[in-house]
N, C-alpha and C positions, 0 to 999 in steps of 0.2 A: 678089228672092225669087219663085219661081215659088210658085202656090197650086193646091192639087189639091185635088177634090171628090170624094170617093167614096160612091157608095150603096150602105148594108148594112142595109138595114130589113130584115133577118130572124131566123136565131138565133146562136148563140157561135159554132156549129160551122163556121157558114158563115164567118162573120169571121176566124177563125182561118186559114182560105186567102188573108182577105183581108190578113192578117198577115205573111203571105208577098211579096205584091205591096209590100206598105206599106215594107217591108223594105230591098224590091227600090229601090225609089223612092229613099230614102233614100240609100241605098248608091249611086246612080248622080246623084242633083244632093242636095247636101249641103246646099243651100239651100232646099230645099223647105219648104213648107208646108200639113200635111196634115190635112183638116178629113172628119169622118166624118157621115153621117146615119145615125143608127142609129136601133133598133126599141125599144122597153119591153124587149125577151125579151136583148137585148144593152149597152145604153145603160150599164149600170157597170160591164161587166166592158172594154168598150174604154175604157172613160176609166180602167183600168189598165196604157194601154201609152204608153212614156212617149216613145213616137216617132209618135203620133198628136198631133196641135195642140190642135186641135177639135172635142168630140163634139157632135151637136146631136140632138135627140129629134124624132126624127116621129111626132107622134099622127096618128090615122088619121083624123078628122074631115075634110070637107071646108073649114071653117073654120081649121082647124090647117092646113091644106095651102097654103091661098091664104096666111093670117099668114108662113109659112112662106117663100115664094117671094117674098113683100116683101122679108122678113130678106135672102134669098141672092142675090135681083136687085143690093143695093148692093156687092159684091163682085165683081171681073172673075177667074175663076177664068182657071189657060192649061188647065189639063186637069179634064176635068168625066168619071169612071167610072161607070159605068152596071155595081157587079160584083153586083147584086143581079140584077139581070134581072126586074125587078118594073116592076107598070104604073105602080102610084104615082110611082115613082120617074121614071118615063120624062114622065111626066105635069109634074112638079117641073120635069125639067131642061130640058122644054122652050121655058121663058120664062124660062130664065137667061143670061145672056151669059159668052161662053167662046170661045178662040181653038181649042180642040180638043174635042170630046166623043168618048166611044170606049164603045160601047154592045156589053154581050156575045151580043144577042139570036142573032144571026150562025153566034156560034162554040157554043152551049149545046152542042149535041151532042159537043162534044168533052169530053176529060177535064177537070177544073179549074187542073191545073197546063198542061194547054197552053193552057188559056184566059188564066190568067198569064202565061206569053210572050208568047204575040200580043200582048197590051196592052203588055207592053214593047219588041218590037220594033214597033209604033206609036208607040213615044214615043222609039224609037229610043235605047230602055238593053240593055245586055245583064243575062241570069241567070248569078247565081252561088249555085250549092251551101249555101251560109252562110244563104244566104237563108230557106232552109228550119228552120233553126235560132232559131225564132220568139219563143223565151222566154227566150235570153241575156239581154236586158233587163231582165230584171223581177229584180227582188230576193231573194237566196239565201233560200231557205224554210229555217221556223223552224221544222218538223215535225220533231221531235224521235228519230222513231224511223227504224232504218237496218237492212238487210236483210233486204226484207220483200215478200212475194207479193201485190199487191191484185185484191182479187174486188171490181170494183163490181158492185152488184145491184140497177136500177131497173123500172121498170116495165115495161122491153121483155124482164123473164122474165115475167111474168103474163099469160098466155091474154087473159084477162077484160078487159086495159088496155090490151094494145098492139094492131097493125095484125091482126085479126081472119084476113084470108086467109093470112101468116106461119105456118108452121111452130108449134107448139105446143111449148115447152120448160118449162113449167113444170113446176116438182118437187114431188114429195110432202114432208112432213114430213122421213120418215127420210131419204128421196133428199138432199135438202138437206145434212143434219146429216153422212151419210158425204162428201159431196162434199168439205165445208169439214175435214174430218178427213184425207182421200186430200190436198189440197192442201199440208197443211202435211206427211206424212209423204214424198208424192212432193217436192216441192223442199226439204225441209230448209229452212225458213226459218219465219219468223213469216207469218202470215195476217191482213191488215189487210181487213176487211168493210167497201165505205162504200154510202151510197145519199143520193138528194138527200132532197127538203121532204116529200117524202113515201114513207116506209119502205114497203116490203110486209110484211103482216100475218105471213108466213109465215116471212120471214123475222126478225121482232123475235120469234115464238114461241121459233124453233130457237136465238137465239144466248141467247136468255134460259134456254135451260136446260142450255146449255151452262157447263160449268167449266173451261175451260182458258184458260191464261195467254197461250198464244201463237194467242190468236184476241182482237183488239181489234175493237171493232166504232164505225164512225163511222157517226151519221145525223142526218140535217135540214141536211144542210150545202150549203152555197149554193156556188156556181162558183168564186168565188174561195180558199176554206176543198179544196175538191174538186182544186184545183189545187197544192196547197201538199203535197197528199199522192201525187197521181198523179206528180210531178216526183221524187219521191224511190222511187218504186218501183224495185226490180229487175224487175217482171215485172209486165203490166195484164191482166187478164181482166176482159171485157166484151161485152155486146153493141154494136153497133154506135152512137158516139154523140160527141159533143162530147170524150167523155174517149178514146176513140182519138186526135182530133188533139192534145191534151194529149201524148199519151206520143212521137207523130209527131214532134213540135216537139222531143224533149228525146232522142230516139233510144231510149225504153223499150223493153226486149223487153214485145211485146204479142200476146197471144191473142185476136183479133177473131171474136165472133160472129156470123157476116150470114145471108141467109137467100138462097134459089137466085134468088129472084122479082125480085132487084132486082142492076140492077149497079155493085155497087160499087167497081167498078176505077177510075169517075168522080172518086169522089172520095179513093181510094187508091194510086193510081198512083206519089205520090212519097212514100210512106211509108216510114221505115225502119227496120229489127225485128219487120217487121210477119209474125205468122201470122193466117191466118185458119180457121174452118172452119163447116159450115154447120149452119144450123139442124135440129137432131135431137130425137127423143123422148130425157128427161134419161139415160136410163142410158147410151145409144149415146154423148153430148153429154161423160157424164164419161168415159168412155173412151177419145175422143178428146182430152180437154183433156191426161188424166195421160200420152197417150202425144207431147203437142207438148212437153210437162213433160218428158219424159225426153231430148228431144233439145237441149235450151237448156243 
């Protein structure tokens, strides 16, 4: 049994590439053994993949880190991953013993999916396509409803809550209300609204005065509940975020919101259904959504 170390002390989103590599691994020595360090902000949503071994929690204390490196010193890993790129980590895997360590500092500049190769042709696996197919695994969702458009709506539309130099997409009142009306009349379908732990104000006013049937509204719902629903969309509209590689993994058609300042080709490159377009003031933002709506 070979045993492999990976560090992911960061969030879902990033895991989810590392879900790819994990995949990858699998698919090429069948005997592995694959043990995670993960972060608070990730920690139960990988010990939901049932081709990980071992999740282990890194608290960030210096005391948690030394306990820590006792724990993993008694363990001869052959492959020790460094796909976090973080110092803690490099820190950890320093005084571990390991026939190979394979550190991405190197490659960061590159995209992520070719930072996954590299690590596999280091370990001398080949990529397969399938690979990319990250949530075969998990268990057919019990989400009940089918044929349906989803708007997730978190914090990266609010001005006030997300990255300050970003583009401003926030919507007024009405702006909103017609958005989620144009959705459901331009794709013919149902309109499923979700947002995580914490809804925007503006948006629990507009759907609370809304009366119509085929607008279901889901909130406070956590990663795994978030994931049960984006799997089953036909179509994801969002801003850029953990639930793009949700739909990535499962092949959703998706409408990615990103914004000029950042490039996110890094982390999209092997997406597939993937549209995107950029961050607008809301009227220009719905006119573009309704007219990527017309071509799907």
């Amino acid at each position: 049994m070979n045993k492999y170390l990976i560090f992911r002390t960061d969030r879902i989103g990033d895991f989810l590439l590392s879900a790819i590599l994990i995949k990858s691994i699998k698919l090429n020595d069948v005997n592995s053994h694959i043990t995670i360090i993960a972060s608070k902000k990730n920690f139960n949503y990988i010990k939901s993949f049932n081709s990980v071994d071992d999740v282990i929690l890194l608290n960030n204390k210096i005391i948690d880190k030394i306990k820590l490196i006792f724990k993993l010193k008694k363990t001869l890993f052959h492959n020790i991953i460094l796909h976090d790129n973080k110092k803690r980590s490099r820190f950890i895997s320093f005084f571990l013993k390991t026939k190979n360590k394979i550190s991405i500092y190197k490659f960061s500049h590159k995209s992520h999916i070719e930072i996954i190769k590299i690590i596999l042709k280091i370990l001398n696996y080949e990529f397969n396509e399938i690979c990319l197919d990250i949530l075969e695994e998990k268990k057919e969702s019990n989400f009940n409803e089918v044929n349906f458009i989803q708007l997730h709506f978190d914090e990266k539309w609010e001005n006030n809550n997300y990255i300050k130099h970003f583009i401003d997409i926030e919507p007024l009142e009405e702006q909103l209300s017609n958005f989620l009306d144009l959705l459901i009349s331009k794709s013919s379908k149902k309109l499923i609204v979700t947002t995580g732990l914490l809804p925007p104000k503006i948006l629990d006013d507009v759907i609370e005065k809304k009366n119509n049937k085929n607008i279901l509204y889901y909130k406070n719902l956590n990663f795994l509940e978030l994931e049960k629903i984006v799997v089953k969309a036909k179509i994801l509209i969002s801003c850029h975020g953990s639930v793009s590689h949700l739909a990535a993994g499962k092949k959703i058609k998706q409408i990615d919101i990103i914004d000029r300042s950042y490039n996110y080709s890094k982390w999209t490159e092997h997406f597939r259904n993937y549209n995107f377009i950029y961050r607008t003031n809301f009227i220009n933002l719905t006119q573009q959504v309704m007219e990527k709506l017309r071509n799907f």
